[in-house]
C-alpha positions as CSV (number, residue, x, y, z in Angstrom):
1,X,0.8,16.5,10.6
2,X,2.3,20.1,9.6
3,X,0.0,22.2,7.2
4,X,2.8,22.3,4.8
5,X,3.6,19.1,4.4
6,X,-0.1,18.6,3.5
7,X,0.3,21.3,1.3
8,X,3.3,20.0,0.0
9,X,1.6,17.0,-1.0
10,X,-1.4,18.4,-2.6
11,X,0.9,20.2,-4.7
12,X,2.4,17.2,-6.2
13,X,-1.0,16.0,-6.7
14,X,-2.0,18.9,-8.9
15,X,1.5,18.6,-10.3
16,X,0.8,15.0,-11.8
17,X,-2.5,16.1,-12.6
18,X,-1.7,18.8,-14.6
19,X,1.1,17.6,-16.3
20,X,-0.4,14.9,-18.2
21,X,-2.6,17.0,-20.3
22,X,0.9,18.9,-21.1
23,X,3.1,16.1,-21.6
24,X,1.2,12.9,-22.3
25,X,2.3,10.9,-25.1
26,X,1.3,7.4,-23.7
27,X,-0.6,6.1,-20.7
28,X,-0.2,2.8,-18.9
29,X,-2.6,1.3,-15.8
30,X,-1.0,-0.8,-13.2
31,X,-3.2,-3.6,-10.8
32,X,-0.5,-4.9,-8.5
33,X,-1.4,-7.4,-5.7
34,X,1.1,-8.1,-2.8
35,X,2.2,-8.5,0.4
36,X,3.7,-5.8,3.0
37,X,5.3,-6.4,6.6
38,X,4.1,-3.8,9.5
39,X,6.9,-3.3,11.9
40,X,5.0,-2.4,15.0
41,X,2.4,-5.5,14.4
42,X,5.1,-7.7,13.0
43,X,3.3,-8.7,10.9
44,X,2.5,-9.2,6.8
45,X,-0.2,-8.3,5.4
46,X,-2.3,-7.9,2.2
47,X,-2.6,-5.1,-0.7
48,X,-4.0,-3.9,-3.6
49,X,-2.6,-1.2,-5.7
50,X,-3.5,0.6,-8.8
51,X,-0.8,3.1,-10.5
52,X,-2.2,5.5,-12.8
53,X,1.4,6.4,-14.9
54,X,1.6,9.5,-17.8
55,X,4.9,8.6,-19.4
56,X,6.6,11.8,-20.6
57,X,10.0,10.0,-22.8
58,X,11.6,6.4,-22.6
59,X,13.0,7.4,-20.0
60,X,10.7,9.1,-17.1
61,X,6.7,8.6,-16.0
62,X,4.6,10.0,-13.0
63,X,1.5,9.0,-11.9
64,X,-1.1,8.6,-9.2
65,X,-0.9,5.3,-7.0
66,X,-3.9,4.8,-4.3
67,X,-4.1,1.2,-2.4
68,X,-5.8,-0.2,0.4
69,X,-4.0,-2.4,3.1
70,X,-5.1,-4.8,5.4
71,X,-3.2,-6.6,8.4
72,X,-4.9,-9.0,10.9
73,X,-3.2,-10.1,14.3
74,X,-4.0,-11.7,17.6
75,X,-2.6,-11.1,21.0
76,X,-3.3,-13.8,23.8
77,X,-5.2,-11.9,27.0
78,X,-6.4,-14.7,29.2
79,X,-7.6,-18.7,29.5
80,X,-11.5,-19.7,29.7
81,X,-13.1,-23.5,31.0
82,X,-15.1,-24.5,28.5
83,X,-17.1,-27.8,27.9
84,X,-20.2,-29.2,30.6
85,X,-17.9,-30.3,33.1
86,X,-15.0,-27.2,33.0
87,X,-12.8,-29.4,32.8
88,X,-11.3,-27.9,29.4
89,X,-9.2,-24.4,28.8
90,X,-8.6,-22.6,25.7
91,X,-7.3,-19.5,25.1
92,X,-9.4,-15.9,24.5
93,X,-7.6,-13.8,22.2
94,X,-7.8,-9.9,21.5
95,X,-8.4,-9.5,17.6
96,X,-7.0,-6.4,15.5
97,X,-7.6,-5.9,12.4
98,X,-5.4,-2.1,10.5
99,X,-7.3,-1.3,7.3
100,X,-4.7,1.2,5.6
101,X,-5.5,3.7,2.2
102,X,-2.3,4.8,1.0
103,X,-2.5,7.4,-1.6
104,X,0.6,8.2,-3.3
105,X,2.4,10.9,-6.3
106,X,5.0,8.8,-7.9
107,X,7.5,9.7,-10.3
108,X,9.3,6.3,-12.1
109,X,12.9,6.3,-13.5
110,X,12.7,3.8,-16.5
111,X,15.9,1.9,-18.1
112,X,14.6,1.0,-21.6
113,X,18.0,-0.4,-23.0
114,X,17.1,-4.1,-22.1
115,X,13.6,-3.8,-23.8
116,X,14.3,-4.6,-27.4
117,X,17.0,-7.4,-26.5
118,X,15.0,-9.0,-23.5
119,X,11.4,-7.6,-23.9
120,X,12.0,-6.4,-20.1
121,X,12.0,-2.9,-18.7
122,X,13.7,-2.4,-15.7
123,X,12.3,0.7,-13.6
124,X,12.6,2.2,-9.9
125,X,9.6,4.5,-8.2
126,X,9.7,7.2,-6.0
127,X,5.9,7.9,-3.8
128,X,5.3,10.3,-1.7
129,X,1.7,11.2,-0.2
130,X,-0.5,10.5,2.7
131,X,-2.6,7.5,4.6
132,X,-5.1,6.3,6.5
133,X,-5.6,3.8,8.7
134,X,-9.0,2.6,10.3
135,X,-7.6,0.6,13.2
136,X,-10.3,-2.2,14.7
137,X,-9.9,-3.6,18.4
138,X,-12.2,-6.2,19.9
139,X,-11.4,-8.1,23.2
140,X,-13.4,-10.5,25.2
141,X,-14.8,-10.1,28.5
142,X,-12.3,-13.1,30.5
143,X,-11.1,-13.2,34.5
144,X,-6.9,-12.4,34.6
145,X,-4.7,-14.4,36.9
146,X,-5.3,-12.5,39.9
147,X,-9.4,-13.4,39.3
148,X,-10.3,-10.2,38.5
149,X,-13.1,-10.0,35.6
150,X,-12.2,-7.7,32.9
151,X,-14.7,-6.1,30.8
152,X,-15.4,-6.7,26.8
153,X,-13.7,-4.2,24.5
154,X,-14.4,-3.0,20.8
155,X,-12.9,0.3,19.9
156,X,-12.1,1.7,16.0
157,X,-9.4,4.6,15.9
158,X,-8.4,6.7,12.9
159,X,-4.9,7.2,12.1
160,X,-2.9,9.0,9.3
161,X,0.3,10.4,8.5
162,X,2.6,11.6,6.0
163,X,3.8,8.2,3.8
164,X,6.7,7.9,1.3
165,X,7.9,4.6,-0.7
166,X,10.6,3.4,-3.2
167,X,10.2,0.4,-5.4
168,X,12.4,-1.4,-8.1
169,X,10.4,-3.2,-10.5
170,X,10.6,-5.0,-13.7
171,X,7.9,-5.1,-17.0
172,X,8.1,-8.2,-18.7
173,X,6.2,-7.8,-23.1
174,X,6.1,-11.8,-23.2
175,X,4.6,-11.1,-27.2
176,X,4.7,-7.8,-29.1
177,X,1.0,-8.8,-30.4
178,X,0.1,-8.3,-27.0
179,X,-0.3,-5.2,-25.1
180,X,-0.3,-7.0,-21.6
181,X,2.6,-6.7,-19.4
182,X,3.2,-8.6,-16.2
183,X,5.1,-6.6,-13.6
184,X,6.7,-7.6,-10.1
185,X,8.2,-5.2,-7.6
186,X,10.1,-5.2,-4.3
187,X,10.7,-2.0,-2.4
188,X,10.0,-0.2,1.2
189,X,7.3,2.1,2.4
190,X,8.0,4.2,5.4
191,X,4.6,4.8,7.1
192,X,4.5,6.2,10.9
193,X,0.7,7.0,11.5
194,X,-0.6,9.1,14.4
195,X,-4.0,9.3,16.2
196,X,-3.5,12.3,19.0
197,X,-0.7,11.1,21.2
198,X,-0.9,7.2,19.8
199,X,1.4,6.3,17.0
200,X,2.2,3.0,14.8
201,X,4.9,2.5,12.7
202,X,3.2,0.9,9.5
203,X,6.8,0.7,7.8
204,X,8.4,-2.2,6.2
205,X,9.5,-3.9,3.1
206,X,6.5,-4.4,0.1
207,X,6.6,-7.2,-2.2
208,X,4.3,-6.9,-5.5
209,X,3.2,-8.7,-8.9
210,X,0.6,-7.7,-11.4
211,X,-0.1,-6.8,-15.0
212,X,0.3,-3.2,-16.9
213,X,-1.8,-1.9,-20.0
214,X,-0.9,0.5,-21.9
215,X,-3.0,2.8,-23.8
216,X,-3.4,5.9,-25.4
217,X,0.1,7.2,-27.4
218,X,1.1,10.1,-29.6
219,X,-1.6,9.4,-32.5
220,X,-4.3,9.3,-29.7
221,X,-3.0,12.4,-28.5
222,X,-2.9,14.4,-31.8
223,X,-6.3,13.4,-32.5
224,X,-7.5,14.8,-29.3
């Protein structure tokens, strides 16, 4: 990846950073659990996400998301007898496993019309930072078609790469004696990770539900 875009995104970092000992008036902490599909796998796999938001009016937040993402997948490499007499076959199977740590700046566009009618806030998120992948390859020792004997495998790579994401979520206040919101949010992350030459596109569509708490506010802040 280019120095400036690493730059560029370090920049934003200190930019949230900053900003919300300038602007904070209210603070909210998302835990999202979810699902994302890989493109290059094809495959879905699991997440957890926690958004760290400084809301600076009704309308307009930013905020610090990290997550960690993990998709499992098998690819079919050979057959194996198994049993006393031989007599049985069952597949041997290569085994991947992509542990991913996205870590994002986002900046949320809020629509807080629909709150005091519906007790909903509608909202859409813009992320833009970095990620990295541990990737984790193991195959079996097994003999191919031709009956030549290939070798066990286990090899571990590190990828990263620039990674951006838009989401459109909704906050629903079910009581207003209750500070809990429940939150669910469907979006795209575009995530094409690198290791030397080797590349995997990580991209795809992100489905997420969770809870928000807010805390903090504008007498909290003028008694700090």
């Amino acid at each position: 990846m280019k120095k400036k875009n690493i730059i560029t995104i370090i920049c934003l970092m200190l930019l949230v950073c900053t900003s919300e000992n300038v602007y904070a008036e209210n603070k909210s902490l998302d835990g999202k659990l979810g699902t994302s599909y890989a493109s290059d796998p094809e495959k879905f796999g699991f997440q957890l996400n926690f958004a760290y938001l400084t809301v600076l009016d009704p309308f307009f937040a930013i905020g610090f998301e990290p997550g960690i993402y993990w998709a499992s997948w098998e690819r079919k490499v050979g057959r194996q007898q198994v049993g006393s007499t031989g007599t049985v076959e069952a597949d041997l199977k290569a085994d991947t496993n992509a542990y991913m740590i996205p870590c994002l700046a986002d900046a949320q566009v809020r629509l807080p019309n629909l709150r005091e009618k519906f007790n909903v806030l509608p909202y859409i998120t813009f992320g833009l930072g970095y990620s990295i992948m541990i990737l984790d390859y193991s195959q079996p020792e097994y003999t191919n078609t031709s009956g030549v004997s290939v070798a066990a495998e286990n090899d571990t790579k590190l990828f990263h790469g620039l990674t951006w994401q838009i989401m459109a979520g909704i906050a629903y206040d079910p009581s207003p004696s209750s500070k809990i919101e429940f939150i669910g949010e469907i979006g795209y992350r575009g995530a094409k990770l690198k290791h030397n030459d080797l590349e995997i596109n990580m991209s795809g569509w992100v489905f997420n539900i969770g809870i928000r708490y807010p805390f903090g506010g504008a007498a909290q802040a003028s008694a700090m």
